[in-house]
N, C-alpha and C positions, 0 to 999 in steps of 0.2 A: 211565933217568936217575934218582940218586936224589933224593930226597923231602929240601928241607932242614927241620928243624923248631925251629931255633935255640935251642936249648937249654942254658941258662947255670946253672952249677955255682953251690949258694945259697954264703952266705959260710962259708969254713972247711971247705968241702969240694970234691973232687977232681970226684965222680961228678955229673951234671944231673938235676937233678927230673923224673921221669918225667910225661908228663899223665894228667890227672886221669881219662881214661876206659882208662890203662894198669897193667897191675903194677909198681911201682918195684922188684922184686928177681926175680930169677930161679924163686926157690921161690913169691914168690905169683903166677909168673903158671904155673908148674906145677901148683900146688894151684886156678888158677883154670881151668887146660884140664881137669884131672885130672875138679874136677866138670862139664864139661862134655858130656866124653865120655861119662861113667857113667851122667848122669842122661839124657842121650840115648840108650845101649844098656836102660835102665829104661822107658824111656818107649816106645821101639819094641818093645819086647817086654811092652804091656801090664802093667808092676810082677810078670811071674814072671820070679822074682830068676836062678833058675835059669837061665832059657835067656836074662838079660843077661850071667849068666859066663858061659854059651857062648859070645856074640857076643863078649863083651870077650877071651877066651878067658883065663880065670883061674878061679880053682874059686868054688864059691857063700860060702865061708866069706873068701876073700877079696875076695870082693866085699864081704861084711856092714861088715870090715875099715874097707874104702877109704870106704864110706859113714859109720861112722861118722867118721874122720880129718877127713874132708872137711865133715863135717855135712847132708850132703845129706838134704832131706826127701824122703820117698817118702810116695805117694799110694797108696791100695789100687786093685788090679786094677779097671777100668771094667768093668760089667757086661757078661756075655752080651748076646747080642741074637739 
């Protein structure tokens, strides 16, 4: 059943304000999955960059890319143990 969320176009416009805990346009909510995968493949592979472009399966220079586009901070590598 879908979900209504009643959603009224502001004045002078066509398109409904998106809510406030969503992207209002298609590109930010790509650039907001974009960093979520990334910094997710970053983080399970302990911050080596390398083997997050393998998981993401893109090469390590466009990972460097996509991190900085997006701005995602990265943390150094968590210690041995």
């Amino acid at each position: 059943m879908p979900v209504s969320r009643n959603l009224k176009a502001p004045e002078g416009t066509d398109r409904p304000e998106a809510p406030d805990d969503r992207p209002s346009t298609l590109h930010e909510g790509e650039a907001s999955y974009m960093k979520l995968v990334i910094s997710d493949a970053i983080r399970r592979n302990n911050s080596v960059m390398s083997r997050a472009a393998v998981d993401l399966g893109i090469s390590r220079a466009t990972l460097y890319r996509r991190i900085a586009k997006y701005g995602i901070e990265v943390q150094g590598p968590a210690p041995v143990k």
